[in-house]
N, C-alpha and C positions, 0 to 999 in steps of 0.2 A: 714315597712309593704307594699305588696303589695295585688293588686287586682286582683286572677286570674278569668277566666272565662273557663270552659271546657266545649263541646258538644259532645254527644256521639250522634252519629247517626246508629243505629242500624233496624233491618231488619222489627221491630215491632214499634219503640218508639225512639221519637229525646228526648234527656234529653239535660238539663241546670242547670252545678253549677255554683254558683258564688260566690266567698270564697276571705275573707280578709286571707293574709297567715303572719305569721310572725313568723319564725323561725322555730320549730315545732309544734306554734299554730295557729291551721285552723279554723275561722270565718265562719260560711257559713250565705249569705246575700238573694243567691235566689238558688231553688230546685224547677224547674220544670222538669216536662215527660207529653210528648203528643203522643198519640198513631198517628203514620203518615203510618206505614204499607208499609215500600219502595219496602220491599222484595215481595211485593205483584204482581205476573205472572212471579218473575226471573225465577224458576224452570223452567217451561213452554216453557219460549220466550229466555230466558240467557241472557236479557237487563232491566232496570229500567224503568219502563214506564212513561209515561209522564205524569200524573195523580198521581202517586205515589212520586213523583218527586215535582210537585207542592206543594202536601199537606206538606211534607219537607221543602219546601221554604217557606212555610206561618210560619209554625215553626219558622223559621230560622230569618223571620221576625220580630216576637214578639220578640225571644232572642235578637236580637240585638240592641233593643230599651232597655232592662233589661240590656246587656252588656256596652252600652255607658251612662244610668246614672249612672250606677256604679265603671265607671270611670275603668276599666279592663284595665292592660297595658298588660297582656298576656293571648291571645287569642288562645287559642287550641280547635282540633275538633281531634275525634278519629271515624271513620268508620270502620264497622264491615259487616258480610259475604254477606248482598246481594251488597255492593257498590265489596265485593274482586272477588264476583263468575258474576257479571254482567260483559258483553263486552262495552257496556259504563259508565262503572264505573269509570275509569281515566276522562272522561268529567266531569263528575257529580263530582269528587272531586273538578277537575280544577273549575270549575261553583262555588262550594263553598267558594274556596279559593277566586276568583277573586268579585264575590259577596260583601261576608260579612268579607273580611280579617282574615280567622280564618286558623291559622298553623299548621299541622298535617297530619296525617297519616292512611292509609286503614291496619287496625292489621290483622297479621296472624292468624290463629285458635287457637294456641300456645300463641300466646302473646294476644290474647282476655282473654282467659281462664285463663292465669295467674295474668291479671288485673283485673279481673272480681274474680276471689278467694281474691286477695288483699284488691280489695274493700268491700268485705263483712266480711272477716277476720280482720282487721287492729285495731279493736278498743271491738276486743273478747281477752279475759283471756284464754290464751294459753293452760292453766291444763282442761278447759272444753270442751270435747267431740263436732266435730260439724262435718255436712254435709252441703256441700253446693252444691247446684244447680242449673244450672241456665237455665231459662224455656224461655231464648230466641228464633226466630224463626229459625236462620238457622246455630244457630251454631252446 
C-alpha cells in the first residue's frame, strides 16, 4: 500500500487528495477544496498577483500538515490555466516545488480537459448516458 497525496491548483480552488492506493484499490483519507482564486487579475495583468499567491500558499500550508501525517510518500501537484497563461507562472511553480516538495506539472488545456473527464467518468457505468462539464475559471 502506498500513501498518495495530489494537489490540484487550479484558477478558482487549491484541492487536496490524500488516498491509500493499493493495487486498483483507492482509500481516500482526506478531500479538501479551498477556494484561493489564483487566476484572479491574470486576464488583465498576464501575472499571478501577489495576494492571489499568498491565499495559495496558506492553502498549501494546511495541506501540508494533512500530507505529512499521513505519511504521503508521493507527493504530486497538477496546475492548471492561470499558473500556464501567467508570465510568472514557472516561478510560482518553482516556489511550490521548492516550498512544499510537491512533483508536477503546469497541464496543457488538452490534458486538463482529459483528466478532468477521467476524473469524473472513472467510477460511472459506461451504458449511462453523461455530460460533463466543467465550470472551472480559465479553462
Amino acid at each position: 500500500m502506498t500513501v498518495v497525496s495530489v494537489v490540484d491548483i487550479g484558477t478558482n480552488s487549491t484541492r487536496l487528495l490524500v488516498a491509500e492506493v493499493d493495487g486498483d484499490t483507492v482509500t481516500e483519507l482526506v478531500r479538501e477544496s479551498i477556494v484561493t482564486r489564483l487566476g484572479e487579475g491574470v486576464d488583465a495583468t498576464g501575472t499571478l498577483g501577489e495576494e492571489p499567491q499568498a491565499r495559495v500558499f496558506a492553502a498549501l500550508d494546511k495541506y501540508a500538515a494533512a500530507i505529512e501525517e499521513h505519511g504521503a510518500t508521493v507527493r504530486r501537484v497538477v496546475m492548471t490555466s492561470a499558473v500556464r497563461d501567467a508570465s510568472n507562472g514557472a516561478e510560482f511553480a518553482d516556489t511550490v516545488h521548492s516550498r512544499y516538495g510537491l512533483e508536477g506539472s503546469t497541464l496543457s488545456g488538452d490534458e486538463e480537459a482529459r483528466l478532468s473527464f477521467l476524473g469524473a467518468t472513472t467510477a460511472r457505468d459506461d451504458s449511462d448516458p453523461m455530460l460533463v462539464i466543467d465550470i472551472g475559471g480559465g479553462s
